[in-house]
N, C-alpha and C positions, 0 to 999 in steps of 0.2 A: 398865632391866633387862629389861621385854619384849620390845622391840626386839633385845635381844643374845642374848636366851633364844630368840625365831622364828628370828631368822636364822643364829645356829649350828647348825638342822636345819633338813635338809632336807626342801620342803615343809609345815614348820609352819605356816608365814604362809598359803597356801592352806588347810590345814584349820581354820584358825581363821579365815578369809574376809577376813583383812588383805591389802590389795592395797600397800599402802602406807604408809608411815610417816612422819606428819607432823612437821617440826623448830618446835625456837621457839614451843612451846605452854605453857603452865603454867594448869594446873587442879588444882581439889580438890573433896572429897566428890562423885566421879562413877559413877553404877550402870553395870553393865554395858554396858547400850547406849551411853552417852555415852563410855565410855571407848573401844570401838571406833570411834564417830565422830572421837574426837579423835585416833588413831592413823592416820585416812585409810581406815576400814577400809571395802568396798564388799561388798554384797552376794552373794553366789556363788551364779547361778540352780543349776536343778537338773540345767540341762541342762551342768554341768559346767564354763562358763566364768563367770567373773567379769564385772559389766557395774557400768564406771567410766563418769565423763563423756566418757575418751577411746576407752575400745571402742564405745559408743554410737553415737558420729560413723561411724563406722566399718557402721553399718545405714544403704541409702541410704532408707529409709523415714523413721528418726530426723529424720537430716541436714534434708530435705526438709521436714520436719512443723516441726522449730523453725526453716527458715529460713521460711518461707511466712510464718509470724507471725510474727518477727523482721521482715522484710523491710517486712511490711504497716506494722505501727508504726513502725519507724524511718522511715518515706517519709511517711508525714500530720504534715499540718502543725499546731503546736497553736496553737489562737486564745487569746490574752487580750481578754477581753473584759468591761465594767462595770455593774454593778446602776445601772439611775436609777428606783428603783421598780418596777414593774411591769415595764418597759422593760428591754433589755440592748443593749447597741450594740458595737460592736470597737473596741477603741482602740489606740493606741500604746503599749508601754510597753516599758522600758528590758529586761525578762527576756524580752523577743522572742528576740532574738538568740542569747540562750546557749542558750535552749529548739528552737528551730528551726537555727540554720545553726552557732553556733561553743562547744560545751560548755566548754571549758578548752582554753589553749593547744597541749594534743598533740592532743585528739581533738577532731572534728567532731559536731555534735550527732546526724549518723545515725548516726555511730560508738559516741556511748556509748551513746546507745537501743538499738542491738543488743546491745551486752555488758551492758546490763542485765536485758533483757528474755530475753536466752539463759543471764544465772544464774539466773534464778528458773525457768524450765523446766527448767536441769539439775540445779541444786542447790536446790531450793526457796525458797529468798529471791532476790531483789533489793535488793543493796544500792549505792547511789549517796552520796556524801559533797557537801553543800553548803559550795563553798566562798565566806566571809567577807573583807571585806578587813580585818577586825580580829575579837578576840573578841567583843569590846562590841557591834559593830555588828550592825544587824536587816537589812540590806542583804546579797544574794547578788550573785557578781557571776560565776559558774562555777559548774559543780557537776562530778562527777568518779564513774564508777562502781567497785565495788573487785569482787574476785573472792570468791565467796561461803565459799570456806574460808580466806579473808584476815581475816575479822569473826567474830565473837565478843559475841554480844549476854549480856548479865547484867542486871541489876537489883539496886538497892540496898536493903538490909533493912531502911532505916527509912525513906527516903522512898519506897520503892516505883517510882522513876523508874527507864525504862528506857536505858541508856548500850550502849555500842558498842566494842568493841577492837577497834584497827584493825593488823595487821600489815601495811606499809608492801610494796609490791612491787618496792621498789627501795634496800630493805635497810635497817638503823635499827632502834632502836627501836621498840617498839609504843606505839600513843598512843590516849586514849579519847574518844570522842566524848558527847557529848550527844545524847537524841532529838531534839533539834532541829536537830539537824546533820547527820542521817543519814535518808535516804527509804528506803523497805523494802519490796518489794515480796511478799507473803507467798505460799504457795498453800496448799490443799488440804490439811486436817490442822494446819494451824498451831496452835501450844499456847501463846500470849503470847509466844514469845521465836523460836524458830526454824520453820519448816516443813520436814515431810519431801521429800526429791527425787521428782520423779516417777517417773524412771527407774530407781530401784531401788529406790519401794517398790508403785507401780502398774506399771509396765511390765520387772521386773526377769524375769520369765519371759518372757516375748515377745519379750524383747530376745536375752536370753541363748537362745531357741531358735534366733531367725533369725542369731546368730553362731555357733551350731552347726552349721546348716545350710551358711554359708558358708563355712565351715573343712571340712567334709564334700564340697561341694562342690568345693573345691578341691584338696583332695585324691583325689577321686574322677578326677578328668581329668587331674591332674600325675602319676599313674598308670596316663594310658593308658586311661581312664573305662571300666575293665571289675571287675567285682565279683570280690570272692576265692572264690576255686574251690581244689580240691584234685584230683588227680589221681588216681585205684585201679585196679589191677589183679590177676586173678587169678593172673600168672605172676608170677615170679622175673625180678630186673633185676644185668646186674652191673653194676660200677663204671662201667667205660665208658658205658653207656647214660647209668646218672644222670648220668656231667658232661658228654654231650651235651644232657640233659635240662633240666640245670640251667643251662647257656648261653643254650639258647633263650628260657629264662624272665626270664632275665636283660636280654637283649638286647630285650627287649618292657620290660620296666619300666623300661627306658632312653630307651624314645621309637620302638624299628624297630615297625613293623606290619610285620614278614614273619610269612607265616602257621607256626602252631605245628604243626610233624609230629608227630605221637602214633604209636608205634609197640611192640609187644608188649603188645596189648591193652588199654594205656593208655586211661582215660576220664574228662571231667571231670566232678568233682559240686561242684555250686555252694556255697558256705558262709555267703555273706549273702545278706540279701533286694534285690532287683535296686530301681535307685532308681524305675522308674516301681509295684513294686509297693509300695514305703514311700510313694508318697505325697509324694516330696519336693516337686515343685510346688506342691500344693495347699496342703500346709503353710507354703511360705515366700510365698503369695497370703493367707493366713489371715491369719500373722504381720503383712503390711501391714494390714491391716485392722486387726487387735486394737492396733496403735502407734497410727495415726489415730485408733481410736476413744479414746485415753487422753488426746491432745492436741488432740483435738476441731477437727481436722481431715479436710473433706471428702476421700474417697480418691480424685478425680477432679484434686483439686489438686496430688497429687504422683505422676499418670503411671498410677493403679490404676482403670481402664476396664472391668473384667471384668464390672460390674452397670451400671445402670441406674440415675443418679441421682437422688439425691430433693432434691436440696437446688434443686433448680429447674430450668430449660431453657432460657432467655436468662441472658444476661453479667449483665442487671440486676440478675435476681433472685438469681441467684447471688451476686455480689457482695455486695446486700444478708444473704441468709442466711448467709456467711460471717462480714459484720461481726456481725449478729446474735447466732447463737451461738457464733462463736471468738473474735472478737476484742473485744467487748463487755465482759465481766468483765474482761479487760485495761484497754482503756484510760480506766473507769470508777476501777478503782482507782488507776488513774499521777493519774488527773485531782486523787480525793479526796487525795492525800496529796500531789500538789503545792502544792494549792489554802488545805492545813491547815499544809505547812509554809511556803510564800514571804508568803504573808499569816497569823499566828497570831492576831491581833489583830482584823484588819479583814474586812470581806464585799465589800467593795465592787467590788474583782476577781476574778475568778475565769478557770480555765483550763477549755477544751476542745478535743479533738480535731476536724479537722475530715474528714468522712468522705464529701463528696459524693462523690470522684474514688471512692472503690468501687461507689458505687450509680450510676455513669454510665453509662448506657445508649450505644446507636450514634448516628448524626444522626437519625435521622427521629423516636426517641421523643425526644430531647433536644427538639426542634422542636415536638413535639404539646407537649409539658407546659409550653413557653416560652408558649405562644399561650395555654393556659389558668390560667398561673398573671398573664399578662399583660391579662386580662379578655375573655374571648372574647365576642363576640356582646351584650354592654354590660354584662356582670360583671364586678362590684366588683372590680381585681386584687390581686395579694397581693406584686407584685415589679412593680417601674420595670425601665424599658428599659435604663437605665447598671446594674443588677443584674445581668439579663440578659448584658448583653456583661460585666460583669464575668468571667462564670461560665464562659465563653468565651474570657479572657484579648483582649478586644477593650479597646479607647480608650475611655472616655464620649462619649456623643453630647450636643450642644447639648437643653436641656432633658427630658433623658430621666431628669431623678429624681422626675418629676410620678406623684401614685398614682392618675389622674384616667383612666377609661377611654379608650381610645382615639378612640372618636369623640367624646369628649365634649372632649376636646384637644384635635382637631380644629376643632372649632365653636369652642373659648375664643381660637384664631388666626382663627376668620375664615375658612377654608377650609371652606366645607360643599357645594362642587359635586363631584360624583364625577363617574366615566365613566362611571355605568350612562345616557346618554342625557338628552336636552332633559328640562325640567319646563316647569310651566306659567309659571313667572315669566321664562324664556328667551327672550330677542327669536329667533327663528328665522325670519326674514326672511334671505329671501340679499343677502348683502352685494353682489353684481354689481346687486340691483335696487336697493336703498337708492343708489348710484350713477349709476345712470342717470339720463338725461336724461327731464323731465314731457315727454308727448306735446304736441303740437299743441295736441291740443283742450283 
């Protein structure tokens, strides 16, 4: 009945901030807000346009900030790896594959890392479906990510457990899951069941200014990029003059630059403020800033060069301060809620991202840090040689998973002559005289 109430007026649905109307919903006892969420409803900044997850994209600052960290996670590879006490080591195990190269047979495991990881930035959850090859079974053999206004999280009022409705995106009925069947990734604000979007509830001004701007913009130059003016004078015009008047004006908001003749005292007075005194540059440099800062991303990552970064001055440190503080609280939570749903029972596995490839510096520091984490100068190492070229994507070398210092390896072969020259135990007799013939005498 609201659906048919907004839409038989005109602009109802923008003044009540409904952008859209969800089908195939059923709910009960819902307060105002929830009821606009389940109608699709999107926040209406102030600066007069609406910002959905699809206006959004549509900011190349957005775009940029959720791929940067989309891009980062879906490309690291995640290690399984085993408690032996104290000890952890990498093993082999069967959920390799669907984690890193093949999620379910439509998508590729970089594929649904990115749609999962890009609903929880635009809609505040992540939500991913584990799939089972039976219900009984505790075995995952795929898992599958859903669209965040696809699910539908509730809770049952006497065991408290929380479940999942799933509206299928390939049409069907709705079906429910179990928390044990559904990974969740939450943000910011979360209340037990769902999280607010970032984008319109942190970034819903920022967004909607810099899509005002661009609609200003573009309207500003598909007009001939001159500002509205009026024209006064203090004589008398007749007809004729205005419909040569009004040609010429015509013929400029069409695209001619012929210059405008102003004649019987005709003058223009300008009627808006001209764009470099609004300020529009500054504002839509502001605007990238104030997006980065929401999504906590560096503004040097997506092309915003105007300062001086602090996030460091080599590739390494940068990359490290990125994983640090952007992508960190990510893949800390993918890691916990993997870790709690594919083993519920057991400790004995567990997952991690692996994150050298960001903190990898050029050749020469890679080289310093090889030599020292391989025992310089007869300290203790902390990595074998076959580590090393591991990290290099090189072959193992014959006996290079010894933790034995280098020269002291050397010596356990039997090799202790270097080329720094003779020692005293060295025959240094030339061998022309050892051959020669004893004299006479």
């Amino acid at each position: 009945m609201l659906s048919q109430f907004l839409a038989g007026r005109p602009g109802a649905a923008q003044r009540a901030g409904v952008k859209a109307l969800r089908e195939n919903s059923v709910a009960s006892n819902l307060s105002l807000d929830d009821l606009t969420k389940l109608l699709g409803s999107y926040g209406m900044s102030k600066a007069g346009v609406p910002v959905t997850e699809e206006t959004a994209m549509r900011v190349s600052a957005v775009y940029a900030c959720v791929d940067r960290i989309v891009g980062a996670i879906a490309t690291l590879p995640l290690g399984i790896y085993e408690r032996a006490g104290e000890a952890r080591k990498p093993v082999e195990h069967d959920y390799h594959w669907m984690l890193n190269e093949r999620a379910n047979e439509d998508m590729s495991a970089a594929d649904a890392w990115s749609q999962l990881v890009a609903n929880k930035l635009f809609g505040g959850d992540g939500y991913a479906e584990l799939l089972r090859p039976s219900m009984s079974s505790a075995r995952v053999i795929g898992w599958k990510p859903h669209h965040w206004s696809r699910v539908t999280p509730f809770r049952d009022h006497k065991s408290k457990r929380k479940y999942f409705r799933v509206l299928p995106d390939t049409g069907g009925p709705a079906y429910v899951l179990d928390q044990a069947d559904m990974v969740q990734l939450t943000s910011l604000g979360y209340d037990g069941l769902t999280s607010p979007s970032p984008i319109t509830y942190a970034a819903r001004e920022a967004i909607g200014t810099a899509l005002a701007q661009q609609d200003f913009a573009g309207r500003f130059f598909s007009e001939g990029a001159v500002f509205d003016y009026a024209l006064q004078t203090d004589q008398g015009m007749n007809g004729e003059q205005v419909k040569d008047l009004r040609e010429q004006l015509l013929s400029r908001v069409s695209g001619s630059r012929a210059p405008l003749i102003l004649a019987g005292g005709l003058k223009p007075a300008q009627l808006t403020i001209n764009p470099k005194d609004a300020e529009i540059l500054g504002t839509r440099l502001f605007s990238v800033e104030e997006i980065c800062r929401i999504f906590g991303v560096p503004p040097y990552l997506v092309g915003h060069t105007e300062k001086n970064s602090s996030w460091g001055t080599g590739m390494e440190s940068q990359g490290a301060n990125f994983k640090r503080y952007t992508l960190l609280k990510h893949l800390v939570q993918i890691a916990q809620e993997l870790n709690h749903k594919l083993w519920p029972t057991r400790q004995r596995y567990f997952v991690q991202h692996v994150t050298a490839e960001l903190e990898r510096g050029d050749f020469k520091s890679r080289m310093e840090g090889y030599r020292t984490a391989l025992g310089r100068a007869g300290e203790r190492p902390i990595m074998t040689t076959n580590e090393v070229r591991r990290a290099e994507n090189l072959p193992p070398a014959p006996g290079g998973d010894s933790l034995e210092p280098l020269a002291a390896a050397g010596n356990a072969t039997g090799d202790s002559k270097t080329n720094d020259g003779p020692t005293a135990d060295d025959d240094t007799t030339n061998p022309g005289e050892q051959n020669a013939k004893p004299s006479a005498e």
